[in-house]
N, C-alpha and C positions, 0 to 999 in steps of 0.2 A: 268537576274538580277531582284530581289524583285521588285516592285514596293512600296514605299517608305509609300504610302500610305495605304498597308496589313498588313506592319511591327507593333509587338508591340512596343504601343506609351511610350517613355521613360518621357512624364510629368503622367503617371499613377501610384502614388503611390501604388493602392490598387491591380486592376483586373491584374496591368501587373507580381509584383512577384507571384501573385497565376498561372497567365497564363505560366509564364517559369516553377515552379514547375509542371504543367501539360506537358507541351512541352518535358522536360525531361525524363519522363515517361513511353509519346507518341510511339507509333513505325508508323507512319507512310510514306505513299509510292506511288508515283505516281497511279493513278487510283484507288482508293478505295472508297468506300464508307461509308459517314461518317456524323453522327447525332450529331448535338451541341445544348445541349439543354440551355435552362433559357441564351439564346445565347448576351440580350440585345441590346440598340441602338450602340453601336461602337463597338457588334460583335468584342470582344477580348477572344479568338483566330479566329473565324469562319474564318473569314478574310484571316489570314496568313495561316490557313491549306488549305484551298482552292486554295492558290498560290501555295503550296506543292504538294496537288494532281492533280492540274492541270484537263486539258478539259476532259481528257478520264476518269474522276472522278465524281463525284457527291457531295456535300455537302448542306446538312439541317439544316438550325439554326429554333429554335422554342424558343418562349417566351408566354409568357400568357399577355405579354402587349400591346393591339394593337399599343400603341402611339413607343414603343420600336420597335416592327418590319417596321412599319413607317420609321422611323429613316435610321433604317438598311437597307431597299430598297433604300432610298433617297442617303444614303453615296456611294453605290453601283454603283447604275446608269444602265450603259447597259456593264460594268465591272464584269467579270467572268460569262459569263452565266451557267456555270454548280453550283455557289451558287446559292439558294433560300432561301427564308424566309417565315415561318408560323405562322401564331399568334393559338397557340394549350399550352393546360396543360400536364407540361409531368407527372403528376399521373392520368391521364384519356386519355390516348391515345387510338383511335378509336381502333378495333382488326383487321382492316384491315390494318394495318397502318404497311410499310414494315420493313424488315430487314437491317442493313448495315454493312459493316467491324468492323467500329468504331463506339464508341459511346462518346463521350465528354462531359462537363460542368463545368465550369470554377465559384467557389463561384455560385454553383446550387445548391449544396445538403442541403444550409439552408431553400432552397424553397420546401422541397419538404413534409416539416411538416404539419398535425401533424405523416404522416402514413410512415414514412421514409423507412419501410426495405420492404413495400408493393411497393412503389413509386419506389425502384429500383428494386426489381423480377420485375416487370412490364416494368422497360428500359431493363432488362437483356433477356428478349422474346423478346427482339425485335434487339440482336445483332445474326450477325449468326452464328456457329459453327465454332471455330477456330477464333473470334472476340475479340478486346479488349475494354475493357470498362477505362478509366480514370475519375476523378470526383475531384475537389478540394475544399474543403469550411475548416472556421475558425472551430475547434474542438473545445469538453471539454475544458476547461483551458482559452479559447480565455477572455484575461481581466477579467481574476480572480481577481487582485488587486483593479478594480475599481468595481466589482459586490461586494466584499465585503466592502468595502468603503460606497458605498450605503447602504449595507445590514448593518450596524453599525450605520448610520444615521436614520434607518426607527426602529431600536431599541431603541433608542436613546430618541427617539419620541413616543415609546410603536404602532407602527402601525403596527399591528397584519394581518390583512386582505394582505395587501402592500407587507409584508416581506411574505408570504405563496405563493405570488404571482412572487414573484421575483423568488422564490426559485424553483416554477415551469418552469420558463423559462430558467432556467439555467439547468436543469437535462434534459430537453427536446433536448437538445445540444447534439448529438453522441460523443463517444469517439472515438479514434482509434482503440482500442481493440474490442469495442464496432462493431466498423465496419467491421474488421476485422472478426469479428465471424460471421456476416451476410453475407460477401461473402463464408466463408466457409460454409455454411448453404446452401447457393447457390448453392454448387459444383464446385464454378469456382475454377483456376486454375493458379500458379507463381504469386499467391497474393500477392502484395507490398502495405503497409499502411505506409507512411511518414508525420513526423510533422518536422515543421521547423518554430522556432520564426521569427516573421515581429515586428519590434518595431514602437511604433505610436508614433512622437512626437505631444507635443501639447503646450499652453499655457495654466494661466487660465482665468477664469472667463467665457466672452464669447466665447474669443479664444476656448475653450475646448465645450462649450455647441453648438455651432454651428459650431463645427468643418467639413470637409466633407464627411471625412470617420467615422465619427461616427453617425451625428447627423441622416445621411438618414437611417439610420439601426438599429442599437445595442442601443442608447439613447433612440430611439422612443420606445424599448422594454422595457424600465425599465421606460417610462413613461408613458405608457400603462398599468402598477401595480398599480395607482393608478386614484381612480373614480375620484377624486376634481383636475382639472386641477392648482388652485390655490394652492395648499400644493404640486403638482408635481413640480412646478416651484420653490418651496421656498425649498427644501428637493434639487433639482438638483442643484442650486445653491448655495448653504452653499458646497455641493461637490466639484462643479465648483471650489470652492475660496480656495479648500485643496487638490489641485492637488501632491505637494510636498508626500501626505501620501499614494497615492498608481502609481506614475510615479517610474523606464520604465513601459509603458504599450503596455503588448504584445499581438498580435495575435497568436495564432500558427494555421501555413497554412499544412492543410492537404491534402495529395495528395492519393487516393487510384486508385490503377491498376489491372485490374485481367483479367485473360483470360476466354473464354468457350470452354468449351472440346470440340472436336472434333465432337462428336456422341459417 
């Protein structure tokens, strides 16, 4: 039986539907080898796969956060010794750096900007022939309602620089299509590209500006459009207090899976 503590956690609104959209996907199998990257402190999935593949198995989380892989030794303990944790960038992974079955990352592929189709050829050497890769992150589209919402406000106000600014960080986002053509560019193989709406509820005012799935992410990006911290905060909260004009507001969780050819 699971151990209760590998299981995904069901108080996670965010990492845990992106992780079953990946677990879905997944084919995995006692004994395998398998790389989690952008893995973070509560390791969701690293975790639970790792009770899937069991001892005669191997599993590797990596993050680029020392204080994150911390975490993730600490929650671990002296439980599963066949997981490990590495604090590594996965767009600069050494070239001696092995091969595995699988390759995972659960809401990784917004990390791997700005060189996104270079970042995964790069994970893709590194799975082995007859491997599968999984990957889930928010696509194109993710809160469309509220980047335009903003992008209406920052018109509104003639902020030219702001809205030029925003408007790159949204194109900078992959599609699915988009992605799709980079695995086939790849060569790989029974490519599966999936989107599936996550609707965020919120409140307003603060509720919404300090929300928690938004404020550690996707807020700090459109506050990051503009240089005067003081006009960022009066522009996000006249938003804030007009939630009514662009709620539901959706994510769509993207799931891509592809195989590598055999040889």
């Amino acid at each position: 039986m699971m151990n209760e503590s590998w299981a995904l956690p069901f108080n996670d609104p965010w990492s845990t539907p992106f992780a079953e959209s990946l677990l879905s996907q997944l084919d995995v199998q006692a004994g395998l080898s398998l790389l989690d990257v952008a893995c973070g402190g509560a390791g969701i999935p690293a975790f639970y796969l790792a009770e899937q593949i069991g001892p005669s198995g191997r599993v590797l989380g990596i993050d680029l956060s020392p204080g994150q892989i911390a975490r993730a030794r600490a929650r671990k303990g002296k439980a599963l010794p066949w997981l490990t944790f590495a604090c590594m960038d996965v767009r600069a992974l050494p070239p001696d750096f092995p091969s595995f079955d699988r390759i995972t990352g659960n809401l990784s592929f917004m990390f791997f900007r700005p060189k996104r189709f270079e970042a995964l050829q790069n994970l893709i050497a590194h799975l082995k022939p007859g491997g599968q890769i999984v990957l889930t992150f928010p696509s194109l589209g993710t809160f469309d309602s509220l980047w335009q919402r903003i992008d209406r406000e920052m018109a509104d106000r003639q902020l030219v620089r702001e809205r030029r600014a925003l408007a790159d960080y949204i194109a900078e986002r992959p599609s699915a299509q988009e992605v799709k053509e980079w695995l086939e560019a790849l060569r790989m193989e029974n490519i599966v590209v999936q989107e599936d709406p996550l609707e965020i509820p919120t409140g307003s005012g603060p509720a919404f500006l300090y929300h928690p799935l938004l404020r550690g992410g996707f807020l700090e990006d459109a506050y990051e459009c503009f240089e005067d911290p003081v006009l960022a905060n009066e522009v996000m909260t006249t938003v804030s207090n007009d939630i009514d004009s662009f709620l539901p507001l959706f994510a769509l969780r993207c799931t891509l899976s592809a195989w590598k050819a055999q040889g």
